[in-house]
TORNU-81842 format. One record per residue (C-alpha): x, z negated, y. Coordinates in steps of 0.05 Angstrom, whole numbers, padded with zeros to 5 digits, always signed. Example, Ala and Ser with C-alpha at 12.3 -4.5 7.8 and 13.67 -1.06 7.14 Angstrom:
// residues 2
+00246-00156-00090 +00273-00143-00021 
***
This chain:
// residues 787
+00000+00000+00000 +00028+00016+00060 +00032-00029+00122 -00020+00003+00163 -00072+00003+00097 -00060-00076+00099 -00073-00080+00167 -00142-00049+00156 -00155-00089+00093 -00142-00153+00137 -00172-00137+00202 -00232-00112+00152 -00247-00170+00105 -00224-00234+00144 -00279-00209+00204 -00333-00245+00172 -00291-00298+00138 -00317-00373+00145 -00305-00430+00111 -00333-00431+00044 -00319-00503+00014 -00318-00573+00044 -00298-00617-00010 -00292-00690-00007 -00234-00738-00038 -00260-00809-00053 -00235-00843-00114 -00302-00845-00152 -00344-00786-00128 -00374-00744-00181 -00403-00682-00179 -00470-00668-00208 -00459-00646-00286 -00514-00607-00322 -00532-00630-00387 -00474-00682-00403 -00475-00755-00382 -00424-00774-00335 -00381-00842-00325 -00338-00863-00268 -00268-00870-00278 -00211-00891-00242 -00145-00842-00241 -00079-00863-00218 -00011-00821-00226 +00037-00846-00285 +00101-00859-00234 +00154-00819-00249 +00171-00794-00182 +00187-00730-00159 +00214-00685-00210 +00198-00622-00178 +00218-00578-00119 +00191-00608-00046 +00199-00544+00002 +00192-00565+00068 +00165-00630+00111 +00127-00620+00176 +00129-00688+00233 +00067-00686+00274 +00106-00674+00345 +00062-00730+00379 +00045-00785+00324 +00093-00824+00293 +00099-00835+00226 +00048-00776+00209 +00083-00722+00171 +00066-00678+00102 +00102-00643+00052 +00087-00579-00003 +00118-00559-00059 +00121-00500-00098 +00063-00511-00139 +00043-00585-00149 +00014-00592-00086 +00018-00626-00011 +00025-00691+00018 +00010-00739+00077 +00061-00781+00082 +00046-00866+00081 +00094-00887+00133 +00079-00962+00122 +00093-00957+00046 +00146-00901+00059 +00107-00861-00002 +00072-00797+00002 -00010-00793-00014 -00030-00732-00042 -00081-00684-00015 -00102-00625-00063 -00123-00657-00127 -00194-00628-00113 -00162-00558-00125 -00205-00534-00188 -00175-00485-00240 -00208-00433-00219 -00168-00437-00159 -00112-00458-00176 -00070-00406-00152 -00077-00446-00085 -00032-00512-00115 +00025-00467-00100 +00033-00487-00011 +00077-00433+00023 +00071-00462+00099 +00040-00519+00126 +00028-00534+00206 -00003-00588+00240 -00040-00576+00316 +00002-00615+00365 -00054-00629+00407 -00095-00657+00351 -00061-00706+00300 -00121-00697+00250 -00107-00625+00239 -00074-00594+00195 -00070-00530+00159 -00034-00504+00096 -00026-00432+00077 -00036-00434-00004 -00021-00389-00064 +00037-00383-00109 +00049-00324-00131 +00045-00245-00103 +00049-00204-00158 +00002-00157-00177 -00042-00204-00225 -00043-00258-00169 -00107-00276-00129 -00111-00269-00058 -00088-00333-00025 -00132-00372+00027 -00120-00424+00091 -00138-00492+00079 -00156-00534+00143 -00179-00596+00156 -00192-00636+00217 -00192-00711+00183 -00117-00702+00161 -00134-00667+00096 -00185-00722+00068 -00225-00670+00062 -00219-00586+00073 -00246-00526+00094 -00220-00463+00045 -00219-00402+00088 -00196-00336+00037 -00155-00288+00064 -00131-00220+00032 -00062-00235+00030 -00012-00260-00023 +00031-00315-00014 +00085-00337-00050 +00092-00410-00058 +00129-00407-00124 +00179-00349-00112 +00247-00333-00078 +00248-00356-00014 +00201-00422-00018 +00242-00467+00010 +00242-00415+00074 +00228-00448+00148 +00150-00460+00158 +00121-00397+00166 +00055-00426+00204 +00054-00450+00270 -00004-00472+00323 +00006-00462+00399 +00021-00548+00424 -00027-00507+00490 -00092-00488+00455 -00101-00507+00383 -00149-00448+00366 -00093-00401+00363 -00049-00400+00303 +00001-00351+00278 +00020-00340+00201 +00083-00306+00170 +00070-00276+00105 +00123-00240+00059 +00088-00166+00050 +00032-00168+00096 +00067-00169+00169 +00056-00227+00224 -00026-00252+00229 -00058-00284+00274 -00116-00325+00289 -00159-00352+00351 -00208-00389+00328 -00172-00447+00283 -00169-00402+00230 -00235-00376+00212 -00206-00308+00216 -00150-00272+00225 -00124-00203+00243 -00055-00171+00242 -00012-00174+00290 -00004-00100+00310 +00059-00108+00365 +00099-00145+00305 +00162-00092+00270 +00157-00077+00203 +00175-00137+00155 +00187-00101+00096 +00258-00107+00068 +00289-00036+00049 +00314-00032-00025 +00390-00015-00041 +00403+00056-00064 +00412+00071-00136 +00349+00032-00157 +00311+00085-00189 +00307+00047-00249 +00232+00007-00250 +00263-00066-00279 +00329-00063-00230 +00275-00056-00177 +00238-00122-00207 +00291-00146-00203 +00316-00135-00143 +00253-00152-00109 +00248-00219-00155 +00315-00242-00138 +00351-00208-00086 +00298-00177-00033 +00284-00216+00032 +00225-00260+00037 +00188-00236+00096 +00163-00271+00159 +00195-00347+00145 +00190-00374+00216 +00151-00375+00280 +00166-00422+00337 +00123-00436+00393 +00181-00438+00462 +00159-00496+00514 +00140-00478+00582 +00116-00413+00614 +00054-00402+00659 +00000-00395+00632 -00047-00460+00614 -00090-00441+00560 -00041-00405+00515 +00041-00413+00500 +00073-00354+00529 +00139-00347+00492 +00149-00344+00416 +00204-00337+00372 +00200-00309+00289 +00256-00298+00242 +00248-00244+00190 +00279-00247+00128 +00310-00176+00117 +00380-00153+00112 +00420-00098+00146 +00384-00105+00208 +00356-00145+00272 +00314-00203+00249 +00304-00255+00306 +00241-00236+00346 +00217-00261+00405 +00151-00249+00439 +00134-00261+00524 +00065-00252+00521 +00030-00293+00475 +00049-00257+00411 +00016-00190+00426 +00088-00149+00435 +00159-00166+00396 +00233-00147+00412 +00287-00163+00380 +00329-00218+00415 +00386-00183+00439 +00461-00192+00415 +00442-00228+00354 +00486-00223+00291 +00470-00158+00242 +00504-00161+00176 +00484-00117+00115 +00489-00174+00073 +00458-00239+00117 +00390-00249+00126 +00360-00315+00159 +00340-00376+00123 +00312-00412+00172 +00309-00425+00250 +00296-00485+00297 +00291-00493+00372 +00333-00549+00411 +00299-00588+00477 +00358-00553+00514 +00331-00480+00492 +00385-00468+00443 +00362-00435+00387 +00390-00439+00315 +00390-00399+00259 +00413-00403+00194 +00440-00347+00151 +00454-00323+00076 +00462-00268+00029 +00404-00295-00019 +00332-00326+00012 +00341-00377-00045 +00340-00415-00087 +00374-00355-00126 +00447-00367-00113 +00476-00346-00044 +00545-00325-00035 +00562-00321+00040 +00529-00356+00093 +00529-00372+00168 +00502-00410+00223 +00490-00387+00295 +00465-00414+00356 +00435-00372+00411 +00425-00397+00482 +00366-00370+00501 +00372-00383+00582 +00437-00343+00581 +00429-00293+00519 +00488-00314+00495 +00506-00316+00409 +00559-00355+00384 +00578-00373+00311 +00587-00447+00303 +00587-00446+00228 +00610-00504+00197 +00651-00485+00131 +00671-00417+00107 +00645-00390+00043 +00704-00386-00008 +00752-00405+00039 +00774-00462-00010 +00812-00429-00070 +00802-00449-00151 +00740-00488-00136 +00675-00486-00174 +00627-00472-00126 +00667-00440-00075 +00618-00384-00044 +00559-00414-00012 +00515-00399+00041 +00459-00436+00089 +00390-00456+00070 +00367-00493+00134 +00378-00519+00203 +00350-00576+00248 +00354-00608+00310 +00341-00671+00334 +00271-00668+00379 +00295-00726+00426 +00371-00712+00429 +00392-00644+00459 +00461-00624+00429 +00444-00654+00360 +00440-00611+00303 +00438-00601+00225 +00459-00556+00183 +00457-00551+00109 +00494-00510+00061 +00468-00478-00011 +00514-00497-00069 +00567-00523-00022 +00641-00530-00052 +00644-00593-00100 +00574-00615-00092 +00510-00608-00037 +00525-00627+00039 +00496-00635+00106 +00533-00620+00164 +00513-00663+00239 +00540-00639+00295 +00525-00685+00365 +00562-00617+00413 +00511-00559+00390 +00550-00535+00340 +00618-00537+00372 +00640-00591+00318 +00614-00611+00257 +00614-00679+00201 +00600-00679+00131 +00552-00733+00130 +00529-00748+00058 +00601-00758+00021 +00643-00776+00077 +00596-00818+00106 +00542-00832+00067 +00521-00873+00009 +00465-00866-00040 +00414-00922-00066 +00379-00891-00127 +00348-00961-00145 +00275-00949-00125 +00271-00887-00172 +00330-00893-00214 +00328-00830-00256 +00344-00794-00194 +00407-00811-00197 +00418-00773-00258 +00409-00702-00231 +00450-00670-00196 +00434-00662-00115 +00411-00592-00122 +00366-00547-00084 +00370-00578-00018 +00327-00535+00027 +00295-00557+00089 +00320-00625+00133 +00285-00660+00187 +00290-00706+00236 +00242-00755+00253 +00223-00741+00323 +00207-00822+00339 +00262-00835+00300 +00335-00810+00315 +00365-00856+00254 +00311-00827+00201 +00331-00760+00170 +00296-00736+00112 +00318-00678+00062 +00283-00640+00006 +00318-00625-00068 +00293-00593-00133 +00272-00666-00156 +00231-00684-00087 +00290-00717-00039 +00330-00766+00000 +00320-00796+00071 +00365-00848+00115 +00338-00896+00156 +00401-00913+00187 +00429-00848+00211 +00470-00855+00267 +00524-00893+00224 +00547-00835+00193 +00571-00810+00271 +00624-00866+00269 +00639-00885+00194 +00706-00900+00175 +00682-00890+00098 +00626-00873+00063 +00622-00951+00054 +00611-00959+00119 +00568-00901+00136 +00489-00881+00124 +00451-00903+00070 +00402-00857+00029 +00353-00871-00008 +00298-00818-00064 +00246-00805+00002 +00190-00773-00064 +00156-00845-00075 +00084-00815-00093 +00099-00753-00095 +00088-00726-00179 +00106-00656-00195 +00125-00661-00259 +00099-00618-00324 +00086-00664-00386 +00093-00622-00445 +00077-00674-00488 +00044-00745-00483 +00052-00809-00533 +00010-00878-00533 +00039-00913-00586 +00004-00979-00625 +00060-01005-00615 +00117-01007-00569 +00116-00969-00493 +00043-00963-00467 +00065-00886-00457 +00128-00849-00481 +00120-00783-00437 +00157-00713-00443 +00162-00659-00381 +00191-00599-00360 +00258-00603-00320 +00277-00675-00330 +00275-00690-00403 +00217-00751-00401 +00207-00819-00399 +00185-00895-00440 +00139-00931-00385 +00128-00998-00398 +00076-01013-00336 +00051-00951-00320 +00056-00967-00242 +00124-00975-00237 +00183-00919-00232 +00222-00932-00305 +00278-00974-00292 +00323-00954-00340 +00305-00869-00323 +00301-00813-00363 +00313-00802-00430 +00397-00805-00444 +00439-00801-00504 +00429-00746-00510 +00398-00716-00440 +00357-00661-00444 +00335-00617-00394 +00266-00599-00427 +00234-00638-00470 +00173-00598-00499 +00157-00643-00561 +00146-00711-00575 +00119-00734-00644 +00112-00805-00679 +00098-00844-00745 +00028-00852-00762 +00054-00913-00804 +00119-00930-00761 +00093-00911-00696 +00165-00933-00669 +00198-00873-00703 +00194-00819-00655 +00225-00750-00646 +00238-00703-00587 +00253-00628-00587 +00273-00590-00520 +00333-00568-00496 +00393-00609-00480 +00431-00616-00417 +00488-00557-00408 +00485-00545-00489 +00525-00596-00505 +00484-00633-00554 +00433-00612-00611 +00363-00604-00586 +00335-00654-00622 +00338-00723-00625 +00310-00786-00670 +00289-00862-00638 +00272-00924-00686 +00259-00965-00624 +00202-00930-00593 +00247-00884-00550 +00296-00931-00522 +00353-00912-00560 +00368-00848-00595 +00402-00809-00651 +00423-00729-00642 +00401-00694-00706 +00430-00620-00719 +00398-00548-00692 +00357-00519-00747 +00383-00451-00733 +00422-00418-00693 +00394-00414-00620 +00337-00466-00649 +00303-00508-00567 +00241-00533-00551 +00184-00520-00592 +00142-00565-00631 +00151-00626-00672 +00119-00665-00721 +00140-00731-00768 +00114-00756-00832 +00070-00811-00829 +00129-00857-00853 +00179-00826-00812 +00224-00788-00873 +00204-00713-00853 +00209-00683-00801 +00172-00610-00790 +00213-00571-00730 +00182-00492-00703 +00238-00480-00644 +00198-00434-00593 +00213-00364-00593 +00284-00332-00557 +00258-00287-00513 +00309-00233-00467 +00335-00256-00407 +00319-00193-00363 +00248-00194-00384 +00217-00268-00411 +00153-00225-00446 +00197-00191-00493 +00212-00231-00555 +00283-00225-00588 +00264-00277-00645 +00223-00318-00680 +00237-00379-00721 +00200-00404-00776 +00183-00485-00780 +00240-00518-00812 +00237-00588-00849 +00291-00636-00853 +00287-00703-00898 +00350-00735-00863 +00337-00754-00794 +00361-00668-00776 +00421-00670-00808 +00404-00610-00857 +00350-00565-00857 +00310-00522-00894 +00252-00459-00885 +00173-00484-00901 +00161-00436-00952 +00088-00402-00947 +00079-00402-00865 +00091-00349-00825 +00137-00351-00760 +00118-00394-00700 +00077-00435-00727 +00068-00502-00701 +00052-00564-00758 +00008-00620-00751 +00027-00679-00806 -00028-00732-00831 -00029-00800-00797 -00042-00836-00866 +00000-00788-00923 +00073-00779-00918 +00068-00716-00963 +00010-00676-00927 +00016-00633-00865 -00029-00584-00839 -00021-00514-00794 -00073-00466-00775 -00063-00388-00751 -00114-00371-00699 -00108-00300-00702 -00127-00294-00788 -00165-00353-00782 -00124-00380-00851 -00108-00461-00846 -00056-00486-00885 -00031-00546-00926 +00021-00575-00952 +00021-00638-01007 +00094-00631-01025 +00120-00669-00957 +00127-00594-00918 +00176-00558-00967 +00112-00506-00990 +00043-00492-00952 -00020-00467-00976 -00064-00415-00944 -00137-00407-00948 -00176-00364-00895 -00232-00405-00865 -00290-00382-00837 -00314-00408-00767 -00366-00379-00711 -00354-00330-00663 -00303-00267-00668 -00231-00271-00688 -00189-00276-00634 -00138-00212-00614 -00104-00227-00554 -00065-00293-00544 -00062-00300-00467 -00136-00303-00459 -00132-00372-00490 -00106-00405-00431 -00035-00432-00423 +00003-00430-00483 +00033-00497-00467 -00031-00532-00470 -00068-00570-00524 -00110-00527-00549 -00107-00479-00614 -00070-00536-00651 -00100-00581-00714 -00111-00644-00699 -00116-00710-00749 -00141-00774-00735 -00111-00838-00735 -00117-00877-00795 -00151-00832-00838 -00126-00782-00894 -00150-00708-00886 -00194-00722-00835 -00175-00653-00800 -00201-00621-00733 -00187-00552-00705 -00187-00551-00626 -00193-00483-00607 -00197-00452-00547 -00270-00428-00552 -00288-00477-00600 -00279-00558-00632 -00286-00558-00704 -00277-00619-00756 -00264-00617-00829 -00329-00621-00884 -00328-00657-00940 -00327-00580-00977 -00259-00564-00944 -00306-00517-00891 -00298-00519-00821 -00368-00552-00775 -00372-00532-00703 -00384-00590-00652 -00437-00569-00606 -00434-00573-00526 -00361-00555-00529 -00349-00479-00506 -00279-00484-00489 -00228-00525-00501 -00151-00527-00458 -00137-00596-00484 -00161-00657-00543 -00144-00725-00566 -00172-00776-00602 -00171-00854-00568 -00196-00926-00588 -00265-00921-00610 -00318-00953-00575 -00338-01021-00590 -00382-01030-00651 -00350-00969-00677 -00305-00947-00738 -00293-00872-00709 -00243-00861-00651 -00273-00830-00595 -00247-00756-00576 -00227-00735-00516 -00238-00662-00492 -00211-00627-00429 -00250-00554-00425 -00327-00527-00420 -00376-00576-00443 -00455-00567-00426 -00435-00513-00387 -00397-00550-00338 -00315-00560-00333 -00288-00620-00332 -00256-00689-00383 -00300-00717-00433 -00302-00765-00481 -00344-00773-00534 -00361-00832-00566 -00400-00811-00638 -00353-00754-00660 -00385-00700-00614 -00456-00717-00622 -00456-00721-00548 -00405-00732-00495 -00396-00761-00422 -00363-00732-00369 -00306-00767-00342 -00268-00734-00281 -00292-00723-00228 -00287-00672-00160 -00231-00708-00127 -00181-00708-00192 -00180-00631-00224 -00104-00627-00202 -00112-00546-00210 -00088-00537-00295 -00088-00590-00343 -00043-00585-00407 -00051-00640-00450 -00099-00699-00464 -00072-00767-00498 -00121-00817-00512 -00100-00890-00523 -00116-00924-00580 -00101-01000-00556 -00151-00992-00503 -00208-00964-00501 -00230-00918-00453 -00163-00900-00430 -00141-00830-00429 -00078-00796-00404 -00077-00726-00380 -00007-00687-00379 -00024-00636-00303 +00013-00564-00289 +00056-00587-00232 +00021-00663-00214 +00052-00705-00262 +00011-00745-00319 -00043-00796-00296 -00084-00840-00334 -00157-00855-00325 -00197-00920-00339 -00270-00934-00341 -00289-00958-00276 -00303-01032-00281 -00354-01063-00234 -00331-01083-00164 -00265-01048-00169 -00256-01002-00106 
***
């Protein structure tokens, strides 16, 4: 499509745009639910703390203390100043939007502390959704959704970018809105609509030559191609009253001009003369010093793909004049890992001309920020040579490296309180200013993990043991966790000896529920990917790779703990993740993983279930032939017997939701030999007495399934079922096996994509819930006179 064609399409559908939902955020409110029973519950986050990639923090100019955050796709944040945690605002995003958990920009009106808007969606490629505006006028207790035909990119190359959206500090109804493919937007009436902005150049970046090839150009544009309109900056001053006058945008392209500034409003652009044109530089980000100074930060990548050159400039705009003030050279330090670099970000301090930050991407030896109190004419390292770190209040944070360090800000009530973001949330320093005269890093700043409340972790896999940890929990990224009390950040961190990266499966003893395994993939390779506890996952014991290139996957133990049942996921080509190189088939090991050996009679990929009750019986079941199998011989040989069950046999395996999630998986319940259930996607089914499979009404889809305590007065656990119930989407439980169910979430708590369900079976009621990018909470029945 070309530029002018999205013009139209803009100017065309956002004309009659309005807002189209205004959904509340209370604790307890529930929507009306056709046909199912519903039951208040309580949901609070499992702390963990971070574990995802914070892109950028906005400070309300003239509030203190009020500031928010996005990420790439779990979400944004108000921050708590009083508590120094972060409450979050978009757990009302449903799954049928929840494209919009991904937040590319977020601004806040100047003139009115209870606005705010956030420009949402996370992906642009071609089988992306449109992404929308969210505003709100209560500071995002509640929000309008305005749609707009546009794509944005929360989730891809250049996230951590400047804040594309800005609103003029001189009349809040105008707003203007960088986008990567779609040009410069704006709107004058808060955001109802919005129109493109005609006088703005061209933001497309221009492809190398010799990239005829269709994947190079994927890739290219995946990796290496500039990330459109990242910044817009409303300039002080001017004079007219009802409207700022001046503008500046930065325009992530390479090979040619890229700072823009506007003198009427935003109708006509220019390019700011003199400014720095490399073939290989493109801006980062921009900010605008009290003095007028303008900076910009440059590098060959918009990140976080690596970068390997990088500057800084700093443009007086009373005088025209550019001048490079960059702080360290790329590769100007010889035999050093690390040693190209280039600049993610730049900020100045609101209430101090002259004072300046600048931070580097994959600096030499480890991440820095630069200060400089002269604009730029000299600079400090400020977090090894004179800072210190304080992991205590999330102490697995101190186990990752600092890594993907993308935007910093300074508090603009606040000189001494700079905060920075990283792939695992981020760090602030309440005590700044030492770092300008510190000896030592002894002696300097103190930082301390800034992502108390925020959650944007995966869970891949979720345990409640009888006995033990209340919750032994396994995510993407950072490996996973044994929380004792659920409301406190794990003292003793992630899981270690070995570390692992990715933890994807987690599996106990039905009979030994202290024996636990974990598959995923270990930290830098230098471990098996698998590992054995006795002790409820405090300690551990590295088995052996089944194969060759054997990570992640699924796991399952023996109800006594002496087999284990191991299907590593599929190695899939680097250049393109939907091909598949290779399959494994499940592998069983009677030796804690120290040898292994192929389940005969399965096919490849298939993931096994074992019963609670028998150490020598495990199940598996193949969607796609509809055959469920069986082993009685402790997983060395499996039976197959086609079942037959309602509806059509499946064909194509990514419309059955996320293939991550809980459902298309046998399921057996605790205490109880053979009792076998089937929880499909389009379907829950439980085991006859006959060996035939019975469908349980209501339920029409199904993403996720557990079985909990059962109710009082009961022998049967209750079931837990995240999908399409009575028509309606949402959690339920079910008390009497699926006779009926009651609803138990509610509009404020969809969190976009659930995964995984784990009910508890110490207390009933309780259920855990494993998000897509907003950690794991856990939900109780709400008792009466709790708030």
């Amino acid at each position: 499509m070309t530029p002018m064609q999205r013009f139209s399409l803009v100017r065309r559908l956002s004309a009659g745009l309005s807002a189209v939902a205004l959904l509340a955020s209370s604790s307890l409110f529930s929507a009306p639910c056709a046909g199912a029973a519903e039951q208040a519950y309580v949901w609070k986050n499992v702390r963990m703390g971070g574990c995802g990639f914070v892109t950028g923090i906005v400070f309300h100019p003239a509030e203190p203390g009020l500031a928010y955050c996005r990420t790439d796709m779990g979400g944004a944040y108000r921050r708590d100043s009083e508590k120094a945690e972060w409450v979050p605002i978009l757990d009302w995003i449903t799954l049928e939007n929840v494209n919009l958990m991904g937040v590319e920009s977020l601004a806040v009106d100047p003139s009115d502390p209870d606005r705010v808007y956030l420009a949402c969606g996370t992906n642009t490629d071609a089988t992306a959704p449109d992404g929308a505006v969210l505003r709100s006028a209560d500071r995002g207790r509640t929000f309008e959704m305005i749609p707009v035909p546009v794509k944005f990119g929360a989730n891809e190359n250049g996230r951590g970018n400047g804040e594309r959206m800005a609103v003029d500090p001189k009349n809040g109804n105008i707003l203007f809105l960088g986008t990567r493919h779609d040009g410069l937007l704006q709107s004058t009436d808060r955001g109802s609509s919005w129109h493109r902005v005609t006088g703005f150049p061209d933001a497309a970046d221009a492809a190398p030559e010799g990239l005829a090839d269709l994947s190079a150009r994927k890739g290219w544009l995946f990796a290496q191609a500039g990330a459109g309109v990242i910044r817009v900056i409303f300039a002080p001053g001017g004079e007219s009253k009802d409207k700022s006058d001046r503008l500046y945008a930065a325009l992530s392209v390479h090979g040619r001009a890229s700072i823009f500034e506007s003198a009427d409003g935003g109708k006509s652009w220019e390019a700011v003369p003199g400014q720095p044109v490399k073939a290989d530089l493109l801006p980062t980000d921009m900010d605008l010093a009290p003095d007028g100074n303008l900076y910009v930060s440059y590098g060959t990548n918009p990140g976080p793909w690596s970068m390997t050159d990088g500057a800084v400039w700093r443009c007086d705009t009373a005088s025209g004049a550019w001048t490079d003030i960059t702080p360290a050279r790329s590769g100007a330090i010889p035999n050093v890992e690390h040693s190209l670099f280039g600049y993610c970000s730049v900020a100045v301090d609101p209430q101090n001309p002259g004072v300046v930050m600048a931070m580097p991407f994959w600096y030499v030896g480890g991440e820095e920020i630069f200060r400089s109190r002269d604009s730029g004419e000299t600079w400090r390292p400020i977090l090894r040579e004179a800072g210190k770190f304080d992991f205590s209040r999330i102490p697995y944070s101190a186990i990752p490296i600092l890594h993907w360090l993308f935007d910093v800000e300074v508090d603009p009530f606040d000189a001494d309180h700079l905060l920075f973001t990283t792939g695992f949330g981020g760090m602030e320093s309440f005590d700044l200013r030492k770092s300008d005269t510190a000896a030592s890093p002894a002696q300097g700043s103190t930082w301390v993990p800034m992502m108390a409340g925020i959650e944007e972790s995966v869970p891949l896999a979720l345990l409640a043991p009888t006995e033990g940890a209340t919750l032994v929990s396994a995510v993407g990224d950072y490996g996973g966790f044994v929380h004792d009390d659920l409301d406190a950040f794990v003292p003793e961190g992630n899981f270690k000896n070995p570390r692992f990266d990715n933890t994807t499966g987690l599996a106990l003893a039905g009979l030994k529920q202290l024996e636990i395994v974990r598959v995923g993939a270990s930290w830098k390779g230098l471990t098996a990917n698998i590992a054995f506890s006795r002790d409820g996952g405090r300690s551990w014991t590295t088995g052996t790779n089944c194969e060759e290139g054997a990570k992640n996957g699924s796991v399952t133990l023996s109800a006594d703990g002496s087999t284990c049942v191991w299907t590593p996921e599929p190695q899939r080509d680097p250049r393109d993740w939907r091909a598949i190189r290779k399959r494994f088939a499940p592998h069983v090991s009677t030796d804690g993983g120290a040898t292994w050996t192929v389940c005969t009679g399965l096919p490849e990929d298939t993931r096994v279930t074992a019963d609670p009750v028998n150490p020598a019986r495990f199940y598996a079941f193949d969607v796609f032939t509809r055959t469920f199998y069986e082993s009685t011989d402790g997983a060395k040989t499996f039976q197959g017997r086609r079942v037959s069950l309602e509806g059509a046999i499946p064909v194509i395996p990514d419309q059955r939701g996320d293939g991550r999630g809980g459902q298309d998986q046998v399921y057996a319940a605790p205490g109880a030999e053979g009792q076998v259930w089937l929880a499909l996607f389009d379907g829950l089914y439980r085991i006859a007495d006959d060996g035939s499979f019975a469908r349980v009404p209501h339920v029409t889809e199904l993403r996720a399934f557990s079985f909990g305590k059962g109710a009082p007065g009961r022998d049967n656990p209750a079931l837990f079922v995240a999908g399409i119930v009575d028509g309606v989407r949402g959690i339920y439980r079910s008390d009497d096996l699926g006779q009926s169910f009651v609803r138990i979430s509610d509009a404020a708590h969809q969190w976009g994509s659930l995964l995984l369900l784990c009910g508890d079976l110490r207390r009933y009621g309780r259920v855990y819930v494993g998000t897509h990018g907003r950690g794991a909470f856990y939900g109780d029945i709400h008792a009466s006179g709790e708030e």
